[in-house]
C-alpha positions in Angstrom: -19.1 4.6 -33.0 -17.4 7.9 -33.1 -20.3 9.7 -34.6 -22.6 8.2 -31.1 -19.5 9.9 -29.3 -19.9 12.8 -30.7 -23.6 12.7 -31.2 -24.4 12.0 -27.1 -26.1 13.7 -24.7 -23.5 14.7 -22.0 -25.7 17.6 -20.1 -26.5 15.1 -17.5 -22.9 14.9 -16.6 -22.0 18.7 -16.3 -23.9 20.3 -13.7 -24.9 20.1 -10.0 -28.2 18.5 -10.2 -27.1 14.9 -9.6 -24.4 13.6 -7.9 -22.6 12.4 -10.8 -22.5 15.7 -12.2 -21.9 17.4 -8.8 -18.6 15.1 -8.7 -17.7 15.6 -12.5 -18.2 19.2 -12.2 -15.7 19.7 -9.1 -13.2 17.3 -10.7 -12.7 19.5 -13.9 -12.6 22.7 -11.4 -9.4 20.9 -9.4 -8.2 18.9 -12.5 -7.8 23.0 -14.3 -6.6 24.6 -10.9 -4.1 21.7 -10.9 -2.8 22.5 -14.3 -2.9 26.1 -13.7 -0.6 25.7 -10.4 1.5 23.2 -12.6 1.9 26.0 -15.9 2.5 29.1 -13.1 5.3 26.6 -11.2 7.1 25.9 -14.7 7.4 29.7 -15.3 8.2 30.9 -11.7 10.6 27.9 -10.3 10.7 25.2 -12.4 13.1 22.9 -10.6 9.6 22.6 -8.5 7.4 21.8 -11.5 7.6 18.2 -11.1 7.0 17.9 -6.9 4.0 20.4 -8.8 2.7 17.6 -11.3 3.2 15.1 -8.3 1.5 16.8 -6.2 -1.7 18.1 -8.4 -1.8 14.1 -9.5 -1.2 13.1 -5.9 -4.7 15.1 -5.3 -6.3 14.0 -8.1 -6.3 10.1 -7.1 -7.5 11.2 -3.2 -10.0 12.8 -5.1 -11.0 10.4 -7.9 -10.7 7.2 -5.2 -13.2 9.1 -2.6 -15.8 10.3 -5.4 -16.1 7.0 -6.7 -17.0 5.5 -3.9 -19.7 8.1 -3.1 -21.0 7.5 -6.7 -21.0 3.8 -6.0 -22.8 3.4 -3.0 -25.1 5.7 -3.9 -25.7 3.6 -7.2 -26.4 0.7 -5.0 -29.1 2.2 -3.3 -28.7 0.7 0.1 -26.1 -0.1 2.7 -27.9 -2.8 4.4 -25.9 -6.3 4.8 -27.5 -9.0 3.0 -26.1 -12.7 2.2 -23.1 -11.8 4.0 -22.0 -9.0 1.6 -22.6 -5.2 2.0 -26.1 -3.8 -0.1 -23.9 -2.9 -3.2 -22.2 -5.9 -3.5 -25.2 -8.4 -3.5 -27.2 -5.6 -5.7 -25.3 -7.2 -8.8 -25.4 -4.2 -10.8 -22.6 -1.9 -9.3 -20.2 -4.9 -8.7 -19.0 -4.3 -12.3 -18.5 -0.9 -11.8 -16.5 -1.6 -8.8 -14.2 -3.9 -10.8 -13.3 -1.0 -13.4 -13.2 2.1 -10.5 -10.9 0.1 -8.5 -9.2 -1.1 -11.8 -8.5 2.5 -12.7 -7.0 3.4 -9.9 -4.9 0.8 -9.4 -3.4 1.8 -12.9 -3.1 5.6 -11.6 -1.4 3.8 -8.2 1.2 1.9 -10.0 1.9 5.3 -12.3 2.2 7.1 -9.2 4.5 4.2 -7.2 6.8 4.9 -10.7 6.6 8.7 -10.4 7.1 9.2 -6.6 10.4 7.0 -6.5 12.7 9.4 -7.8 14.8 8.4 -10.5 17.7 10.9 -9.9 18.2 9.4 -6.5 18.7 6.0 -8.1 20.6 4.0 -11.0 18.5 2.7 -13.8 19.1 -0.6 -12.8 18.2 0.5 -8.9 15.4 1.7 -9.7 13.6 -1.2 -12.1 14.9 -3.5 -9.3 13.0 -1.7 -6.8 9.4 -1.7 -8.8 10.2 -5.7 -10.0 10.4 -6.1 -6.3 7.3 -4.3 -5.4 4.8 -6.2 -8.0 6.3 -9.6 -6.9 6.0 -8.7 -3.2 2.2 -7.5 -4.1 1.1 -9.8 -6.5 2.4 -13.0 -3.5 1.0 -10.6 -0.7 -2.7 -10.7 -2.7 -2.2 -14.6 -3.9 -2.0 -15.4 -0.3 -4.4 -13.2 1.3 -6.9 -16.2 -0.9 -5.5 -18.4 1.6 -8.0 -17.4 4.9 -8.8 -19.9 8.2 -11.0 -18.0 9.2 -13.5 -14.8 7.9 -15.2 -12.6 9.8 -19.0 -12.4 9.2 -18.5 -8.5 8.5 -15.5 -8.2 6.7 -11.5 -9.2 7.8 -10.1 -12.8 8.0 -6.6 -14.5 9.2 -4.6 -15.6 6.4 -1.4 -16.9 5.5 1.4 -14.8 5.9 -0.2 -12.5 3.4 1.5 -9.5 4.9 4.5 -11.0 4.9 5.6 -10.1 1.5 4.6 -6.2 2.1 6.6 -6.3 5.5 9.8 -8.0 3.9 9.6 -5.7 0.7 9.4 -2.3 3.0 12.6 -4.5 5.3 14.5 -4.1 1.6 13.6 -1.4 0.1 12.5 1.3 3.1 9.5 3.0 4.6 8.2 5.0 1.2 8.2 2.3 -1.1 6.8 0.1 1.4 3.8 2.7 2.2 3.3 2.8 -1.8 3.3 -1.1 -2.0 0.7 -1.6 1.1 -1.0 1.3 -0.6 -1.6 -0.3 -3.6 -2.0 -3.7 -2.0 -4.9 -2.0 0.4 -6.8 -1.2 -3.3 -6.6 -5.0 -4.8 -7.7 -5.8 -1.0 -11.1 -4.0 -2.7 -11.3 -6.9 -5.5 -11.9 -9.3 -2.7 -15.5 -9.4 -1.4 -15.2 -5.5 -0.4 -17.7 -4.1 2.3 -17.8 -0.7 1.4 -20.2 2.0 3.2 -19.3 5.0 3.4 -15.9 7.0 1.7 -14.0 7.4 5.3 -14.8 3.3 5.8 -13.1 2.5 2.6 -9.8 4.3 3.4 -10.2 2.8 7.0 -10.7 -0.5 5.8 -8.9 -0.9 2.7 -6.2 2.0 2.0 -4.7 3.5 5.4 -4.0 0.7 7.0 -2.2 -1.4 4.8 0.0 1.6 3.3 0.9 2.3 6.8 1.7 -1.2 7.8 4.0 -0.9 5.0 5.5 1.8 5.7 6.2 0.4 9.6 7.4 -2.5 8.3 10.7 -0.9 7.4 11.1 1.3 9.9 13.5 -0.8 12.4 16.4 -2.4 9.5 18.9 0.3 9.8 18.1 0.6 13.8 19.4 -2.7 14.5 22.1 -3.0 12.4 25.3 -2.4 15.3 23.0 -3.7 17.8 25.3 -6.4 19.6 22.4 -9.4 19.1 22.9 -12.4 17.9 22.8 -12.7 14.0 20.2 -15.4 13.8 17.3 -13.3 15.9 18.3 -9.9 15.3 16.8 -9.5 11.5 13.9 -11.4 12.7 13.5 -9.1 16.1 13.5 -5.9 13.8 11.5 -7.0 10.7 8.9 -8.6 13.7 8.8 -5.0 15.5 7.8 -3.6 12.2 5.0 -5.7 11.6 3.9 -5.2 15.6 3.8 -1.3 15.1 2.0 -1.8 11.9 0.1 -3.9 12.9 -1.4 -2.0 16.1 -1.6 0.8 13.5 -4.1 -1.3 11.4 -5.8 -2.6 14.0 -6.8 1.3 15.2 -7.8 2.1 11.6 -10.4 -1.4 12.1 -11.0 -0.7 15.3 -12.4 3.2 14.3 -14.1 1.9 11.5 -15.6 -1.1 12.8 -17.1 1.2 15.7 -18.5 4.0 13.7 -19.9 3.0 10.4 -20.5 -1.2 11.6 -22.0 -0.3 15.2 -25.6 -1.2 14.0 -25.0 -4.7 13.4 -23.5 -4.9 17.0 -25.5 -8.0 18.6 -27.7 -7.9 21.8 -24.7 -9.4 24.0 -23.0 -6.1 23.6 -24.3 -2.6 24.8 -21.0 -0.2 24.1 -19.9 -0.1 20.4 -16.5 0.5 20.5 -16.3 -2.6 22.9 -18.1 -4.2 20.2 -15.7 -3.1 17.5 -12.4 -4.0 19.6 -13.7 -7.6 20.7 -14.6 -7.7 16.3 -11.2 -6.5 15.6 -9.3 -8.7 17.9 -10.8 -12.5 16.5 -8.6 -11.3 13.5 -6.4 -8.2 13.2 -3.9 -9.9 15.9 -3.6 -12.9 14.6 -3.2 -12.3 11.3 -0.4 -10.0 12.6 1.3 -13.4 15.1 1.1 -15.1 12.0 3.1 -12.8 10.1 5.7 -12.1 13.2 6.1 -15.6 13.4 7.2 -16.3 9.5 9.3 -13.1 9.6 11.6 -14.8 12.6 11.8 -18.0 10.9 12.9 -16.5 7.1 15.4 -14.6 9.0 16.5 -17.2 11.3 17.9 -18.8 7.9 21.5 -17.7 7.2 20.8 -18.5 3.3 17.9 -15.9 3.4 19.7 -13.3 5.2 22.0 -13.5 2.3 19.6 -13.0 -0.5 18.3 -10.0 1.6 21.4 -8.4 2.2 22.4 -9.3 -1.3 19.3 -7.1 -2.5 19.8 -5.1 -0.5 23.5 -4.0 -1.4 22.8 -3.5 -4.7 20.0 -1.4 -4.2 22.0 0.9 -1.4 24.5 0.6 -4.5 22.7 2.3 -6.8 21.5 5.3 -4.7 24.8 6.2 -3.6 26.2 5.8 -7.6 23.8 8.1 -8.1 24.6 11.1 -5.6 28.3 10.5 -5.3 29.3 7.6 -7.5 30.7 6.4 -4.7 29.7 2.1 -2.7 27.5 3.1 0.0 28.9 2.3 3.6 25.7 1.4 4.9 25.1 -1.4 2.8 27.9 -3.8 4.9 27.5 -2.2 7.8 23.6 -3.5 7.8 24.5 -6.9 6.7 27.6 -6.8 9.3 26.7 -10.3 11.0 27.8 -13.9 10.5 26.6 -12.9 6.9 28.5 -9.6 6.9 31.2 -11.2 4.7 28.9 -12.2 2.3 26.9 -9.2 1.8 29.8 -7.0 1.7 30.9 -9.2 -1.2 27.6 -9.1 -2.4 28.1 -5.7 -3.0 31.4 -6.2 -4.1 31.0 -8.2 -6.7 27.8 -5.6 -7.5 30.2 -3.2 -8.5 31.8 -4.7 -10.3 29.4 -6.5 -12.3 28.3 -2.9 -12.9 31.7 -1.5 -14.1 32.0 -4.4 -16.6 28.4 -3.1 -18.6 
């Protein structure tokens, strides 16, 4: 085996004569620039050599995720819809290679989810808390998104509460691990019957919006927190204005793709194609989103789930404030400060001091 290694013929892979080279070729050129930049950081400022290895790996996945796509459909051959799938699906030959590209990357995903959350900003125990939470939140978020009432003949269905999981995740844990979860999320999204044209269509459809719906998700928590509103609704009303903005966000990303790279399926009934796309976008995108809205509101009209939120929620708030000042964070109560206030705030309490006892 390792004589065949050594032994093959791997011209056809370095040069610009074929796509596959082409896209080879240029990822060796950024992959030594990137190490380069990396090496000249670690001599000239090296407190900045890691945003530097972040950064040049940050590229790197943009860069692997978009070429193999390219690669792929040009495998296929075709683009054309057949069956109900897109051309390099029903081809049967690249499906496979789909299944260990997107496999790939999701590895180099969950390395980077590790990587980006930075460890000195969090306890130990903080910080495995926070990726636990993330592959439980992903893993139910993908379990359910199996669990459809309706699919769209080119791509998108209504499920239930699949998005729930991301939004309540980002709720916990705040708008960059929430972006990474959705992000990650968006690429298993790519294991499910994936319709995949053209580069820009695939982070349309699959990547952009679901990291950005994770990251909106979280976005209101701390905004509501001394808002005079009634303990049972006021959770709910920020967690559900999360998913709204998120999901108008994902909607736009749809709504763009659907119009430029679907327009030519557009049926005779219809002679504008982004009227086409939004009419497409809205038998799903919004009601996917109610659905979600609606289960947020009634886990957070439940006292006992509040609890186990703020609970988390305490201890993680715990941990990055140990870790700049050694110090309880304020926030942590302040956020739970409803007809739950007491408990979180002893949540937290008892936090510490499970933590002082190890």
């Amino acid at each position: 085996m390792f004589g065949l290694l050594i032994g093959a013929d791997y011209t056809a892979y370095f040069n610009f004569d074929t796509l596959v080279g082409t896209t080879v070729c240029v990822g060796l050129i950024i992959l030594a620039a990137a190490i380069v930049a990396c090496i000249a950081v670690y001599f000239a400022k090296r407190e900045k050599f890691r945003y530097a290895v972040l950064g040049s790996f940050a590229a790197m996945l943009v860069y692997a995720v978009i070429v193999t796509i390219i690669n792929l459909v040009e495998a296929a051959g075709t683009t054309d819809f057949e069956d109900g799938h897109a051309g390099l699906v029903a081809s049967g030959e690249a499906y496979p290679w789909i299944i260990a590209a997107v496999t790939i990357v999701l590895f180099a995903a969950l390395v980077a989810l590790t990587a980006l959350t930075d460890r000195k900003k969090l306890t130990g125990r903080a910080h495995t808390m926070s990726v636990v939470y993330a592959a439980i939140s992903i893993a139910l978020s993908f379990g359910l998104s199996y669990v459809k009432f309706f699919d769209a003949p080119y791509g998108g269905s209504i499920t239930m509460f699949s998005l729930l999981p991301i939004a309540l995740y980002s709720y916990m844990f705040g708008v960059k691990r929430g972006a990474m979860a959705g992000f990650i999320y968006g690429l298993l999204q790519t294991l499910q019957n994936p319709w995949i044209v053209h580069p820009v269509q695939y982070l349309l459809d699959y990547v952009l919006p679901f990291a950005i719906f994770g990251a909106c998700a979280g976005l209101f928590r701390k905004a509501f927190a001394n808002k005079n509103i009634d303990p049972r609704f006021k959770d709910g009303i920020a967690l559900t204005c999360g998913i709204v903005l998120g999901v108008i966000a994902r909607f736009i990303c749809h709504y763009v793709s659907g119009a430029v790279y679907f327009g030519e399926y557009m049926p005779s009934e219809f002679d504008n194609v982004w009227w086409y796309s939004f009419v497409y976008q809205c038998t799903y995108v919004p009601i996917d989103g109610v659905i979600c809205a609606a289960g947020a509101v009634l886990l957070m009209a439940s006292a006992y789930f509040r609890k186990l939120v703020y609970d988390a929620v305490a201890r993680f708030e715990k941990g990055v404030a140990s870790a700049k000042n050694n110090v309880a964070p304020a926030v942590s109560v302040a956020v739970g400060a409803d007809d739950n206030g007491a408990n979180a705030g002893s949540a937290a309490d008892g936090a510490e001091k499970s933590d002082k006892t190890e």
